[in-house]
C-alpha positions in Angstrom: 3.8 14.1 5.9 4.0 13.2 2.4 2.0 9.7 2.0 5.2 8.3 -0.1 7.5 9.2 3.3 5.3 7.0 5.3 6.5 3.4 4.0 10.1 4.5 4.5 9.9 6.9 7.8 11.9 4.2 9.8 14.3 3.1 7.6 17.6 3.9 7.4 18.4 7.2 5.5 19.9 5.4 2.2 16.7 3.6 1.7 14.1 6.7 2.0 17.2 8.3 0.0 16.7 5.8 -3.0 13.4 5.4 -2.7 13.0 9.1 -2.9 14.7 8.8 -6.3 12.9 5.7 -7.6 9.4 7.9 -6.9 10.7 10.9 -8.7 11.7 9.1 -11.6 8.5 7.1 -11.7 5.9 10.2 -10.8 7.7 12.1 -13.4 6.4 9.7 -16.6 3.1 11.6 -17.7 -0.2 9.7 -15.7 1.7 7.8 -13.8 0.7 7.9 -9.4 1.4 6.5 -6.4 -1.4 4.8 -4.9 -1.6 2.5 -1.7 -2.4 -0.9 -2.3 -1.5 -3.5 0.0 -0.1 -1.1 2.6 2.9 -0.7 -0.1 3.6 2.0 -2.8 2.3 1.0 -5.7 3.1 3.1 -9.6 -0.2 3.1 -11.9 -0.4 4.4 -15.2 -3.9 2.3 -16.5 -3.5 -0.3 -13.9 -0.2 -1.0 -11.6 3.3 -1.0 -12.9 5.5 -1.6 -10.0 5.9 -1.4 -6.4 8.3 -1.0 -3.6 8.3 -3.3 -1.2 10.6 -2.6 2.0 12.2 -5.7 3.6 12.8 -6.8 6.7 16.4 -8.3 6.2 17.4 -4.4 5.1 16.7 -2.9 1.7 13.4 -2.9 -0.4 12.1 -4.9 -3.1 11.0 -3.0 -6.6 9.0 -5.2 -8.3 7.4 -5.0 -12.0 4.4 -6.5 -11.5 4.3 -7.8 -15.3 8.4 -8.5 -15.2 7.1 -12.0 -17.0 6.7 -9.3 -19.9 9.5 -7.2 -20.2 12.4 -8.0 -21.9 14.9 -7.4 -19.1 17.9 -7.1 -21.5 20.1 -5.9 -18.9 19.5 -9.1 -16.6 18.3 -6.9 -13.6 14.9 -8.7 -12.6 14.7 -11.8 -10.5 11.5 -14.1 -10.4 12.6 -15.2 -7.1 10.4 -18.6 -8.1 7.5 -16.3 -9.1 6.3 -16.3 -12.3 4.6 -12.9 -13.1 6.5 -10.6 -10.7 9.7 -9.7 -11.1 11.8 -7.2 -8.8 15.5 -6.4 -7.5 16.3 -5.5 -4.6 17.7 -1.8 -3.3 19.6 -0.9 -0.4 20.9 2.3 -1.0 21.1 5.4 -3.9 24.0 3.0 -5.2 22.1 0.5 -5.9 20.1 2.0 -8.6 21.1 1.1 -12.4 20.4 4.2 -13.4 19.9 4.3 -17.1 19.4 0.6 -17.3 16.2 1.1 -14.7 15.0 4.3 -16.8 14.9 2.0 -20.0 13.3 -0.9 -18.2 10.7 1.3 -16.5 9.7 3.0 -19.8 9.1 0.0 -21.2 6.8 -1.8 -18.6 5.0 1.9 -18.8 4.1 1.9 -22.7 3.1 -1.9 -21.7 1.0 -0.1 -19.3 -0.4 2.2 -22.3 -0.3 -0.5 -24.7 -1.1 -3.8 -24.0 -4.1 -4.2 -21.7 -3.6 -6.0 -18.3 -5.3 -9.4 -17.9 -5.4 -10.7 -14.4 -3.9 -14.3 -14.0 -7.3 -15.7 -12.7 -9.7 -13.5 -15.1 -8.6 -15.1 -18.6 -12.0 -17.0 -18.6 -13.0 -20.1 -17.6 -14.1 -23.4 -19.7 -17.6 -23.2 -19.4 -18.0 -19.9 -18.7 
């Protein structure tokens, strides 16, 4: 089985269906992978870009995981009272904003290329 297929094997069919597209779109920017973290699909270029998370109330959550940095001029991210990650939430093919998610994604990946990732907790320390 293909080791994308596993997160969605028991989902409904409109959910490995749009995921299916999300990881085509993503896999198809050059040096991007899939790689498990966290028992969930994560996209890295030079470190992690997004992830899909599948929910238990139906749906998955695809998360930027520096959403604090993109510009999001199309209003699709929501914190949800985070403050780095930012995601929306996918039920179906539908869902999917199309070119609205394309331009959003390529951004967060020349992020990825350009700017450096710092973790939270790594910034350095007084003292240090």
């Amino acid at each position: 089985m293909d080791p994308f297929l596993k997160y969605f094997e028991d989902r409904p069919r409109r959910e490995r269906d749009a995921a299916s597209r999300l990881h085509g779109v993503f896999c198809s920017f050059p040096g991007v992978e899939m790689k498990e973290r966290y028992r969930l699909p994560f996209y890295y270029g030079r470190s992690w870009i997004c992830y899909l998370n599948p929910l238990k109330t139906g749906g998955f959550e695809l998360a930027f995981t520096r959403g604090n940095e993109l510009r999001d001029f199309s209003g699709l991210l929501n914190f949800r009272g985070r403050k780095q990650i930012a995601g929306m939430v996918i039920r179906k093919p539908g869902d999917i904003p199309g070119q609205d998610l394309h331009i959003l994604f390529a951004e967060a990946y020349e992020l990825d290329r350009k700017v450096p990732y710092t973790h939270p907790g790594k910034r350095g320390k007084a003292g240090s």
